[in-house]
Backbone as JSON, one array per atom type, in Angstrom:
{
  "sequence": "XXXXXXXXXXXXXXXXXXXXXXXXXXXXXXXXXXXXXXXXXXXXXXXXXXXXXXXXXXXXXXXXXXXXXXXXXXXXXXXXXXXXXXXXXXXXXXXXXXXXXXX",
  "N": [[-75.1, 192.6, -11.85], [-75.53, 194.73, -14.28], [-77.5, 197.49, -15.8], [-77.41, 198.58, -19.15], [-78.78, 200.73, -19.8], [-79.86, 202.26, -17.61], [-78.8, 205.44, -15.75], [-75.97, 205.86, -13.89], [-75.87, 206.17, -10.33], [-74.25, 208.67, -8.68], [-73.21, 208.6, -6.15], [-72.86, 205.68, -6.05], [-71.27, 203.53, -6.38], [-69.65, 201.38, -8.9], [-70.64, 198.21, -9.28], [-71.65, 197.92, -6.37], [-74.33, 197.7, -4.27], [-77.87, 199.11, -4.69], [-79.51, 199.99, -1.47], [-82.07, 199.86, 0.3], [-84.05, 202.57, 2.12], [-83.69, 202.25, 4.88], [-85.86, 202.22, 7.89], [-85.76, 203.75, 11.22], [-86.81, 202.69, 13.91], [-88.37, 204.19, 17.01], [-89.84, 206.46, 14.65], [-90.67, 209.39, 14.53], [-91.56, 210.81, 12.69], [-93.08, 210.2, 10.56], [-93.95, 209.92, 7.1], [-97.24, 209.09, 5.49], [-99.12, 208.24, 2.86], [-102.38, 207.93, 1.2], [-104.5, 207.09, -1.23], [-107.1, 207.01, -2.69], [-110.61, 206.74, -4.19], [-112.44, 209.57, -4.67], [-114.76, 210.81, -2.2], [-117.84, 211.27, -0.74], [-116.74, 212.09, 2.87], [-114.36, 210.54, 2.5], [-111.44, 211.5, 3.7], [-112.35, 211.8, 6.39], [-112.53, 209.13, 6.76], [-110.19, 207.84, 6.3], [-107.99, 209.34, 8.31], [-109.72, 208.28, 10.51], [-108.92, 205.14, 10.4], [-106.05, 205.59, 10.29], [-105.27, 207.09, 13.05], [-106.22, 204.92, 14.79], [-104.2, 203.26, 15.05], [-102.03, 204.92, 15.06], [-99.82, 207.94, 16.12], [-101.48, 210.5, 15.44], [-100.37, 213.63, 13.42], [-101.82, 216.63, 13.09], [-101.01, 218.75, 11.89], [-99.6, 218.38, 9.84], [-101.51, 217.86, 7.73], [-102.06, 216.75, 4.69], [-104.52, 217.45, 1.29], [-105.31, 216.27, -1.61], [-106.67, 216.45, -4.43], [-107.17, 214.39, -8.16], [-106.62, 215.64, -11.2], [-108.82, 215.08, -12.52], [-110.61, 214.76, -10.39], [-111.7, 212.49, -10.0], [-109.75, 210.86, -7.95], [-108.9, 211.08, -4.5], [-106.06, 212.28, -2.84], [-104.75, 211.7, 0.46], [-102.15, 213.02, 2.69], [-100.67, 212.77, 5.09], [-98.33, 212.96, 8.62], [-97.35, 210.68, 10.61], [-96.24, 208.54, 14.0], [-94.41, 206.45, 13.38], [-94.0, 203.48, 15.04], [-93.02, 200.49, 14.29], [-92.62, 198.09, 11.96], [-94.34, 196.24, 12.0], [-96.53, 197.67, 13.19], [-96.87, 199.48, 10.4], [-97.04, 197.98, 8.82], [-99.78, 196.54, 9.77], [-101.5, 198.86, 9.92], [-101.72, 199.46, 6.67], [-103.31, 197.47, 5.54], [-105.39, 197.76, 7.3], [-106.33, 199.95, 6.08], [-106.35, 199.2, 3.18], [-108.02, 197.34, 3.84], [-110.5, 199.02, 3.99], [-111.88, 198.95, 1.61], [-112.0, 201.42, 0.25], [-109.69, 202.57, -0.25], [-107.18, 203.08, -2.8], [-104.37, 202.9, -3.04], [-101.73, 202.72, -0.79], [-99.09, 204.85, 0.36]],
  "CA": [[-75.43, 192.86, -13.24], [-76.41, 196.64, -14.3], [-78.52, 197.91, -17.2], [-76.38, 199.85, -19.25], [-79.87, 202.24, -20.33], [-80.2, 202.92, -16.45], [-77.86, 205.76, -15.31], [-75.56, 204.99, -12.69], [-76.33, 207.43, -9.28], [-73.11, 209.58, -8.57], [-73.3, 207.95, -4.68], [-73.34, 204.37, -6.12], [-69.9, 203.18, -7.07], [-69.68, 200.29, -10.2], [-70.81, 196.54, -8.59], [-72.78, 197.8, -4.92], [-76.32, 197.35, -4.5], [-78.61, 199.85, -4.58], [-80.51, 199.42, -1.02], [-83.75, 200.69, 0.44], [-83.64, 203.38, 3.07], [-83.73, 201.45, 6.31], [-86.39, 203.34, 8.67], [-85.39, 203.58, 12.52], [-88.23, 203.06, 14.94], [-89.48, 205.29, 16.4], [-90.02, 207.46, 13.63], [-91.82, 210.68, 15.03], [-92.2, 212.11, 11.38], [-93.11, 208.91, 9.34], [-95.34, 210.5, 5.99], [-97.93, 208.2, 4.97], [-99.69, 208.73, 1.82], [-103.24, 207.37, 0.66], [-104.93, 207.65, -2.48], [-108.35, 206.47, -2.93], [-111.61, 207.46, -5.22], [-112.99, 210.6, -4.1], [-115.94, 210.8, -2.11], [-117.76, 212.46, 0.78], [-115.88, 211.49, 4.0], [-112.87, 209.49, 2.61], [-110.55, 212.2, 4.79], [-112.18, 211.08, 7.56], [-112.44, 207.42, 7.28], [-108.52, 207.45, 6.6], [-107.53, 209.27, 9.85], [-109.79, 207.27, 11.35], [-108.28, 204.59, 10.78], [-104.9, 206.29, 10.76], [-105.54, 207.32, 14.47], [-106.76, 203.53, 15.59], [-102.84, 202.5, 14.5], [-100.47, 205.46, 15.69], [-100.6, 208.86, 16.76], [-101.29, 211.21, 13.87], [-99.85, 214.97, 13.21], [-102.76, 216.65, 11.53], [-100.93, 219.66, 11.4], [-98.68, 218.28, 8.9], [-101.87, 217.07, 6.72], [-102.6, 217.83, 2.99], [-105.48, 216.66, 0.67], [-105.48, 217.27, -3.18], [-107.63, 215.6, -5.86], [-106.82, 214.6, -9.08], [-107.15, 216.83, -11.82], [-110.28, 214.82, -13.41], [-111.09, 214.77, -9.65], [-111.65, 211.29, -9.57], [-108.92, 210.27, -7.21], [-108.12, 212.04, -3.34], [-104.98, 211.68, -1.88], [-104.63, 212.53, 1.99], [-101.18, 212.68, 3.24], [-100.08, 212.82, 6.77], [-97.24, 212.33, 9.25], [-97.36, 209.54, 12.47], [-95.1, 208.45, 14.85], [-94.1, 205.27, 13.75], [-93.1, 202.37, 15.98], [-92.67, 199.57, 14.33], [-92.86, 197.63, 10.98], [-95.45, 195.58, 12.61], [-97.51, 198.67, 12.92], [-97.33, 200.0, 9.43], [-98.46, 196.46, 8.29], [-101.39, 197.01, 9.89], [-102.1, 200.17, 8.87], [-101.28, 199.35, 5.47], [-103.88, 196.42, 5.45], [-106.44, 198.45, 7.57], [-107.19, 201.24, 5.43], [-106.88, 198.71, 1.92], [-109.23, 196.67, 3.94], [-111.62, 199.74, 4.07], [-112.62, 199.26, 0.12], [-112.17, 202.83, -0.29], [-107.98, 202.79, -0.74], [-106.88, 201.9, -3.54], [-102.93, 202.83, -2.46], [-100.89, 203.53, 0.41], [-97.49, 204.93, -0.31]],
  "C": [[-76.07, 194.24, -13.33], [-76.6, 196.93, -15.89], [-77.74, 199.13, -17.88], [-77.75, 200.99, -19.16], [-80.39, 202.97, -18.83], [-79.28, 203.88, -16.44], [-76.99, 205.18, -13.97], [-75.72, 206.42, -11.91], [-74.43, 207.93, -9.1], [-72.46, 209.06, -7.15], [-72.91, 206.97, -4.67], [-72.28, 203.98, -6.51], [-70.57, 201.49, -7.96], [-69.98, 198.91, -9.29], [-71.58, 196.55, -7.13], [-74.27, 198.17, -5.7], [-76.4, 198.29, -4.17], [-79.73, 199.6, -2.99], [-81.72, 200.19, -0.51], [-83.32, 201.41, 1.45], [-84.26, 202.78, 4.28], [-84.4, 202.96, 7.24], [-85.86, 203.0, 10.54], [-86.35, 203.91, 13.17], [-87.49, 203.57, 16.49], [-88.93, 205.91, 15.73], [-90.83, 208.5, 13.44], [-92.08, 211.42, 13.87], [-92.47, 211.18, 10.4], [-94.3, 209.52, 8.38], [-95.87, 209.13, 5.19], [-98.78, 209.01, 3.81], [-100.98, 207.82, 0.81], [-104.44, 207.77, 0.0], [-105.84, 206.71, -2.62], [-109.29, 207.39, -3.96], [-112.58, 208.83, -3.9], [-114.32, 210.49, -3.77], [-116.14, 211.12, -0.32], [-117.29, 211.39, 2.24], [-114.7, 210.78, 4.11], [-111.98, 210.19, 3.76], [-110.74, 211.55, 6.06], [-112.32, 209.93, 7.89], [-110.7, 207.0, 7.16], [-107.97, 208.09, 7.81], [-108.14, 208.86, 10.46], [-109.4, 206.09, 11.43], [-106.7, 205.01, 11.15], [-104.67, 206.05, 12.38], [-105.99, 206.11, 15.39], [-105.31, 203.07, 15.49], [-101.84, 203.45, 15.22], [-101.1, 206.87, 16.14], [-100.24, 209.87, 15.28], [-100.76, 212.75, 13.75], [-100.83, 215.3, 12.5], [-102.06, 218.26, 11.49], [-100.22, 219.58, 9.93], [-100.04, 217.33, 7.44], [-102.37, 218.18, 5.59], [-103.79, 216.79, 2.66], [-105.53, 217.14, -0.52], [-106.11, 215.82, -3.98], [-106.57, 215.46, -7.11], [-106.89, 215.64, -9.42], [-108.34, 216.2, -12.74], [-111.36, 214.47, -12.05], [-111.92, 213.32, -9.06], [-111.21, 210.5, -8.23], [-108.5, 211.22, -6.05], [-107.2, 211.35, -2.74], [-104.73, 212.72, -0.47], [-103.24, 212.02, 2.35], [-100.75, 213.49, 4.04], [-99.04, 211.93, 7.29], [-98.04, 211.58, 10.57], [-96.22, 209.48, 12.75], [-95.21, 206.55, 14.45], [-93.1, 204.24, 14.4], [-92.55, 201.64, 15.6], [-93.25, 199.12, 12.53], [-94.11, 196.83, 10.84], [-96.35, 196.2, 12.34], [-97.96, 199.33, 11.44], [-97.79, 199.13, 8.44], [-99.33, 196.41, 8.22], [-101.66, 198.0, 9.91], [-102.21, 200.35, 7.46], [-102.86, 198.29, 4.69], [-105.29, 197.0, 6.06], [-106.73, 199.24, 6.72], [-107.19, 199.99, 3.62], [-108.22, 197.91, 2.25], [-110.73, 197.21, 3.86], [-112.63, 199.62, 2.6], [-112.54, 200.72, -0.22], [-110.7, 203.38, -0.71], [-107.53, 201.97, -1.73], [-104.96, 202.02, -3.6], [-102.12, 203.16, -1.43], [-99.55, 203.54, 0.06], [-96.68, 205.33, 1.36]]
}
C-alpha cells in the first residue's frame, strides 16, 4: 500500500519495500550521534562512556549547541562490532540521565 502524498524515490520501483540500510560488522567508521542538555562535562561523560563500549575516533569528533544553547550534541565515529554492542551503548549513555537521544 503507498501514500499517494509521499513521493515515490527514483531507486524504488512501484510495489518494493522501502528497507533500512543493513550495517556490516565490523564497521570501522560507525557515526554515533548524542544529544543531551548542555552542561559542564557532558563531552566527557559521553566518550566516557563511548570508550567503555568500542574504540572511539576522536579525530572525527564535533560538538555544537543549540542555538538557544540549551541542547549539546557530540558526534563521533567507533568501530562497531556488533548490534549487541550498539545496544549497549545506546542504553548506557540514556542510562546516564544526561542523554536525552542517541541517533
Amino acid at each position: 500500500m503507498t501514500d499517494s502524498n509521499v513521493p515515490a524515490s527514483p531507486d524504488v520501483k512501484p510495489g518494493e519495500d522501502i528497507k533500512s540500510h543493513e550495517i556490516k560488522f565490523p564497521c570501522p567508521d560507525y557515526p554515533i550521534k548524542v544529544i543531551g542538555h548542555t552542561s559542564a562535562g557532558y563531552k566527557d561523560l559521553v566518550l566516557e562512556i563511548l570508550a567503555k563500549h568500542a574504540e572511539v575516533d576522536l579525530a572525527t569528533l564535533a560538538e555544537r549547541q543549540s542555538s538557544s544553547g540549551k541542547y549539546t550534541t557530540v558526534q563521533v565515529h567507533i568501530i562497531a562490532t556488533s548490534e549487541d554492542q550498539l545496544r549497549d551503548i545506546n542504553s548506557a549513555l540514556r542510562a546516564s540521565g544526561h542523554v536525552h537521544m542517541v541517533l
